[in-house]
BAVEX-200757 format. One line per 3 residues: number of its first residue (from 1); for each residue x, y, z of N, C-alpha, C, O, CB. Coordinates in pm, 1 decimal. Glycine has a CB too. Example, Ala and Ser with C-alpha at 12.3 -4.5 7.8 and 13.67 -1.06 7.14 Angstrom:
2
1	1319.0 -569.0 780.0 1230.0 -450.0 780.0 1320.0 -330.0 780.0 1423.6 -331.9 846.5 1130.8 -447.3 904.6  1285.0 -225.0 708.0 1367.0 -106.0 714.0 1290.0 3.0 787.0 1340.9 113.8 803.9 1408.4 -59.8 572.5 $
//
This chain:
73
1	987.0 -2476.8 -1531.3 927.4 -2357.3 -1473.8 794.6 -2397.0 -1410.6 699.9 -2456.7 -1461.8 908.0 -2245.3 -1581.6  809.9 -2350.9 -1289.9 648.8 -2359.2 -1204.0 574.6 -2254.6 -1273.2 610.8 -2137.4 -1283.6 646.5 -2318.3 -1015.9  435.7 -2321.7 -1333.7 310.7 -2240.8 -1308.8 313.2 -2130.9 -1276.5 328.0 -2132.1 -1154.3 239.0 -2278.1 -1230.8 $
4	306.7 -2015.7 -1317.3 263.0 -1908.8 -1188.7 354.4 -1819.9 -1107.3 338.0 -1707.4 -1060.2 204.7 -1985.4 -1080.0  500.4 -1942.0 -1104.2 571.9 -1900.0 -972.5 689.6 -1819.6 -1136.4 746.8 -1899.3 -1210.7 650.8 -2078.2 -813.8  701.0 -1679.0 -1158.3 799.5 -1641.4 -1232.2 944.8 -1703.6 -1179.2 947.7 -1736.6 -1060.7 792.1 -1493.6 -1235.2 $
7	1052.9 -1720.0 -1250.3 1182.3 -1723.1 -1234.2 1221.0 -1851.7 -1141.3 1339.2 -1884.4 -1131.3 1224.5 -1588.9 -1179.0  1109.8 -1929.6 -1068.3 1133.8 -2023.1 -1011.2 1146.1 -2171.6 -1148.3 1067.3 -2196.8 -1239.4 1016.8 -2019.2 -890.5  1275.1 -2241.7 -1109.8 1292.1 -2348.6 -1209.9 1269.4 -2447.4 -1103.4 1256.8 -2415.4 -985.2 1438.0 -2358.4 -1300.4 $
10	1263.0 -2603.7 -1160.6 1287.1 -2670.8 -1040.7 1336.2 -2762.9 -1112.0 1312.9 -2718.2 -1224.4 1182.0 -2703.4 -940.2  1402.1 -2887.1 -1131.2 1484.8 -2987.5 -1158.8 1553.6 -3094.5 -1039.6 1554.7 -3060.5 -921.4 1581.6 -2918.2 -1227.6  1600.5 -3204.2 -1077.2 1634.0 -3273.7 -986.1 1666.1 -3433.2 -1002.2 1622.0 -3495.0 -1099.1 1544.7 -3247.1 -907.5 $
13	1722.6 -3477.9 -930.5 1757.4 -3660.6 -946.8 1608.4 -3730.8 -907.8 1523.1 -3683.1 -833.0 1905.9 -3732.8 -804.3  1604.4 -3841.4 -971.7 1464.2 -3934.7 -922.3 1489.9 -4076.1 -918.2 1447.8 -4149.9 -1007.3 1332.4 -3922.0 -1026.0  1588.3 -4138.9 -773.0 1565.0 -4272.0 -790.9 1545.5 -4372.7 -782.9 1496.7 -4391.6 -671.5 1579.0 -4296.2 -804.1 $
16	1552.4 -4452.2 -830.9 1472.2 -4572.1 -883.6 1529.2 -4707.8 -815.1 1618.5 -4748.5 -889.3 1485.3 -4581.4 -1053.9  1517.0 -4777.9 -724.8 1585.0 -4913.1 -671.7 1535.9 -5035.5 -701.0 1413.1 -5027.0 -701.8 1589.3 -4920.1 -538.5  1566.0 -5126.9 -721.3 1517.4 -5288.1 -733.7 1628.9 -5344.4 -674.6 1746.4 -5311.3 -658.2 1489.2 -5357.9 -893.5 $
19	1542.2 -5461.4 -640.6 1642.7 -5569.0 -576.0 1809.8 -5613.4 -623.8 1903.1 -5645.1 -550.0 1562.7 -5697.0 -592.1  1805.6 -5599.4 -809.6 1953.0 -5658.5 -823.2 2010.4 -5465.5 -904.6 2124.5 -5419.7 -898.6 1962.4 -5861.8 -972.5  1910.7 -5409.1 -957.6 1966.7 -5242.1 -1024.1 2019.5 -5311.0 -1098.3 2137.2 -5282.4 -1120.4 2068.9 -5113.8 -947.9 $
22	1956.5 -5440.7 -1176.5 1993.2 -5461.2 -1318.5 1864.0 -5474.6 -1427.6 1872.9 -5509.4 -1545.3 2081.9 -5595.9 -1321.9  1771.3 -5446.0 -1371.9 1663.5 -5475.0 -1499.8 1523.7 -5351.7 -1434.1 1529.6 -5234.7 -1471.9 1597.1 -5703.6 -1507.0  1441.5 -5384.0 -1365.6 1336.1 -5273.4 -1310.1 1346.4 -5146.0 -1299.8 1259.7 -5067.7 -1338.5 1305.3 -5289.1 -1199.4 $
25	1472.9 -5108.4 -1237.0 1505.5 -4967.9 -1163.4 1567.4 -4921.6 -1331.7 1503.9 -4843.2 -1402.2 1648.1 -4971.7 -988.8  1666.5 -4969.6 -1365.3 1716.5 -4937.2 -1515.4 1618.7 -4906.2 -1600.2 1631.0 -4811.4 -1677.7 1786.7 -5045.8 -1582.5  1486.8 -4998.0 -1595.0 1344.4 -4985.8 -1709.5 1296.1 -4831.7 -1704.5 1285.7 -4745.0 -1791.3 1186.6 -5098.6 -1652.7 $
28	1260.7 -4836.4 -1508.9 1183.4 -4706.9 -1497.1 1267.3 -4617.0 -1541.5 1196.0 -4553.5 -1619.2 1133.9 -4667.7 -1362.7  1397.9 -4556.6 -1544.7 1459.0 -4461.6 -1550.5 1462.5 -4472.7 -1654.1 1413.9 -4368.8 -1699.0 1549.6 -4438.5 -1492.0  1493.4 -4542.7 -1741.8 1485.7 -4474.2 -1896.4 1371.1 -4449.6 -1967.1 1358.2 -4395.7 -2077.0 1549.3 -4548.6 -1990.7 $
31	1286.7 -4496.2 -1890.1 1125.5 -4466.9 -1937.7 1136.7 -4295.7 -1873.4 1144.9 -4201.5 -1952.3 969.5 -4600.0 -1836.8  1135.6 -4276.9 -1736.7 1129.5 -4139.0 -1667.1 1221.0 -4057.8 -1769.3 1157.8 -3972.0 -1830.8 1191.6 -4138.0 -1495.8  1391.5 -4069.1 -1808.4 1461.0 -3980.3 -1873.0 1376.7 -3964.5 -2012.1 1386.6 -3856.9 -2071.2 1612.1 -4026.5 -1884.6 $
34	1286.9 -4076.3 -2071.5 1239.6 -4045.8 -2218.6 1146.4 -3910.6 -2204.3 1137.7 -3811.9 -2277.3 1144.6 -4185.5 -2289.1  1076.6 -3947.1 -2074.4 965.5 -3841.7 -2053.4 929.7 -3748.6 -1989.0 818.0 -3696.9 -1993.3 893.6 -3869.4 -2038.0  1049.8 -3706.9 -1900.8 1107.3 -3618.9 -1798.6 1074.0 -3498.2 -1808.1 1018.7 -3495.0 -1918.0 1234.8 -3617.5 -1792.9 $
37	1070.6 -3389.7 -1763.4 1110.2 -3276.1 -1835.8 1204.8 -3220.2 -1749.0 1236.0 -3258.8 -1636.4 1000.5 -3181.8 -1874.2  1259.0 -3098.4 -1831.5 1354.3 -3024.7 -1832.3 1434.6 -3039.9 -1678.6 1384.0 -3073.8 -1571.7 1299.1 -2888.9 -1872.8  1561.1 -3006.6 -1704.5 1588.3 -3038.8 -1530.4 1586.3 -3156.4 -1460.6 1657.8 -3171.9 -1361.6 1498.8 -2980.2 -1450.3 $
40	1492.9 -3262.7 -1511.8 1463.2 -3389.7 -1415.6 1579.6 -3504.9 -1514.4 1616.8 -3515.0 -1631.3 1245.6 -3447.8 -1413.6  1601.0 -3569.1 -1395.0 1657.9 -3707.9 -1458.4 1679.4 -3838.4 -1360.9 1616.3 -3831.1 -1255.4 1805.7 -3675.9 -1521.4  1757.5 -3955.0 -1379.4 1673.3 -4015.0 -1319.7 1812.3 -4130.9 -1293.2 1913.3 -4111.2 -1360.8 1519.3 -4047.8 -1405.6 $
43	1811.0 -4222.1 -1216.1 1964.6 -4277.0 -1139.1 1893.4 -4427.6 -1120.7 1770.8 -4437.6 -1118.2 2028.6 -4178.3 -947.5  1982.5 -4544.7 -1108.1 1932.2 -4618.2 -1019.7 1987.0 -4716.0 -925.1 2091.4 -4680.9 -980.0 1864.3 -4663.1 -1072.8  2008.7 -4771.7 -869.6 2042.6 -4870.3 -762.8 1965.1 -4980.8 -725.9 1842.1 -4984.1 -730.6 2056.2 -4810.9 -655.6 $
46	2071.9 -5111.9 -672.6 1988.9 -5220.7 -620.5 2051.8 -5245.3 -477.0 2148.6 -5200.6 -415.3 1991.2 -5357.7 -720.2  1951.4 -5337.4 -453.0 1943.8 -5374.2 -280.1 2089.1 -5470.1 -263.3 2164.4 -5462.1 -166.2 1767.8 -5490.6 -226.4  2108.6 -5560.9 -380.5 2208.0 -5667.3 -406.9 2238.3 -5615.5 -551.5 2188.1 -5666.9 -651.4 2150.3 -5834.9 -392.5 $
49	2329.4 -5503.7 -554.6 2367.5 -5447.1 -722.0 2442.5 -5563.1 -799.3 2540.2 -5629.7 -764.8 2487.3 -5296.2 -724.8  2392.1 -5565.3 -875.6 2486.0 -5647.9 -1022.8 2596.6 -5569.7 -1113.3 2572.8 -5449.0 -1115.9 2368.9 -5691.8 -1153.5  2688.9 -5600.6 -1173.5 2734.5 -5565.5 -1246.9 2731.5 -5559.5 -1398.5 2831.2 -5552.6 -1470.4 2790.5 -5590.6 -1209.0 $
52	2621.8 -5562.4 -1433.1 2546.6 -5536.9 -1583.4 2432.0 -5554.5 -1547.1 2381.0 -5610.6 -1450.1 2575.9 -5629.4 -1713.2  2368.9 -5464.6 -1693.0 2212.8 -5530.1 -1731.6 2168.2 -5638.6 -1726.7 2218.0 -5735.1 -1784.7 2174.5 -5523.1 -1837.8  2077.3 -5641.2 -1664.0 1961.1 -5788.6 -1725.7 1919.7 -5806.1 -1831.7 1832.2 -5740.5 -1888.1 1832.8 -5805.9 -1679.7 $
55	1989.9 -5915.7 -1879.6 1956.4 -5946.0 -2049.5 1838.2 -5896.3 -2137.5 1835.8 -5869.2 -2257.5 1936.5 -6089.7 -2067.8  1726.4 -5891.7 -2028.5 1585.6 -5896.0 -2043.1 1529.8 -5721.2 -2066.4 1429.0 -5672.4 -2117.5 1520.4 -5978.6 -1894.1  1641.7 -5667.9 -2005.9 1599.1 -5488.4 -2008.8 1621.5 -5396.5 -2128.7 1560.6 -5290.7 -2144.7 1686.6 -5405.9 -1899.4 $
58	1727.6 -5452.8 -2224.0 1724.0 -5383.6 -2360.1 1637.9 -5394.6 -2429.3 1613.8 -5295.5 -2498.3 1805.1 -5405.3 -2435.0  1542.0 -5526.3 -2448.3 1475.7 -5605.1 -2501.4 1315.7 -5511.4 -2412.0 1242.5 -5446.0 -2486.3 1536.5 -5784.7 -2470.0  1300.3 -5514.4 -2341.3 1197.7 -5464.8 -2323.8 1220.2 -5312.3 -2318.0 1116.8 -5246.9 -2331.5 1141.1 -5524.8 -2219.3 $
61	1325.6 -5247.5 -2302.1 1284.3 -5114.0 -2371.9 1265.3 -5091.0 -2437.5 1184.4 -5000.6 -2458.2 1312.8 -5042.6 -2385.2  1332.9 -5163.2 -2533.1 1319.5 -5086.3 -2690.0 1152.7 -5127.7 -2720.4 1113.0 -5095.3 -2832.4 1453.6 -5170.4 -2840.7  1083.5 -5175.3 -2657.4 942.8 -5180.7 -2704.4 870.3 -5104.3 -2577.6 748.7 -5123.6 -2578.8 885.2 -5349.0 -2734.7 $
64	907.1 -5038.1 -2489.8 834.1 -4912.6 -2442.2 881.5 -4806.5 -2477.9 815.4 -4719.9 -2535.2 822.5 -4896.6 -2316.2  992.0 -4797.8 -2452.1 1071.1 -4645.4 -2535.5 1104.1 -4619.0 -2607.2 1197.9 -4686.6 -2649.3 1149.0 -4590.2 -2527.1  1057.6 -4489.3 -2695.2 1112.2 -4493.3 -2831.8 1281.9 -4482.7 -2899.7 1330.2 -4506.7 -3010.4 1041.6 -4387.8 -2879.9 $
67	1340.0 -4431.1 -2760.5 1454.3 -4417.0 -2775.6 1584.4 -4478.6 -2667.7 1682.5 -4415.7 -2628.0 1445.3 -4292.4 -2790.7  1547.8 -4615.9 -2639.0 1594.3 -4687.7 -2568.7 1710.4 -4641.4 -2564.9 1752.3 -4572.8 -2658.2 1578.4 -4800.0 -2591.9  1806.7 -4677.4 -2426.5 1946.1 -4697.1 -2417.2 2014.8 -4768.6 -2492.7 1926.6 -4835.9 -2545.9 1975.6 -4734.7 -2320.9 $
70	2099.4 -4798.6 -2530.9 2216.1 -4925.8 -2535.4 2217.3 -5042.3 -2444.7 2225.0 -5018.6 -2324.1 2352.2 -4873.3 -2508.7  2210.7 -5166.0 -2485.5 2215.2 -5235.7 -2357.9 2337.1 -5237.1 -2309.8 2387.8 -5124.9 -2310.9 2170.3 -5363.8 -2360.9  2414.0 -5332.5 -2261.9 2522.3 -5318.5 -2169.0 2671.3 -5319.6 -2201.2 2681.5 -5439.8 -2176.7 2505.3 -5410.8 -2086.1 $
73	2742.0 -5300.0 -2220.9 2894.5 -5289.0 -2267.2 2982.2 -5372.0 -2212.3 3100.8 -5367.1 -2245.0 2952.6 -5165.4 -2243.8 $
//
């Protein structure tokens, strides 16, 4: 809800690109979905996409976010 503005909501996609959309763009977005609010969430893509995580991105979420993803399947 906007401030001020009654009955107006706002929500929406937010995203996030790096070069391979296996480690950076993945970081920010689960950092953004931890801390988002309502309505917002968050996608990502690379310039040269990979097909999994970067080894390196579970591992550093789970020590920024409290509620990290899963790493990769």
């Amino acid at each position: 809800m906007v401030a001020g503005v009654e009955g107006c909501e706002l929500g929406g996609t937010v995203l996030f690109v790096c070069p391979h959309g296996a480690g950076k763009s993945r970081i920010a977005a689960a950092w953004f979905d931890a801390y988002a609010p309502p309505g917002w969430t968050a996608t990502t893509a690379g310039v040269r996409p990979q097909t999994a995580v970067g080894g390196h991105a579970p591992r550093v979420l789970a020590r920024v976010v409290p509620t990290a993803p899963p790493g990769p399947s």
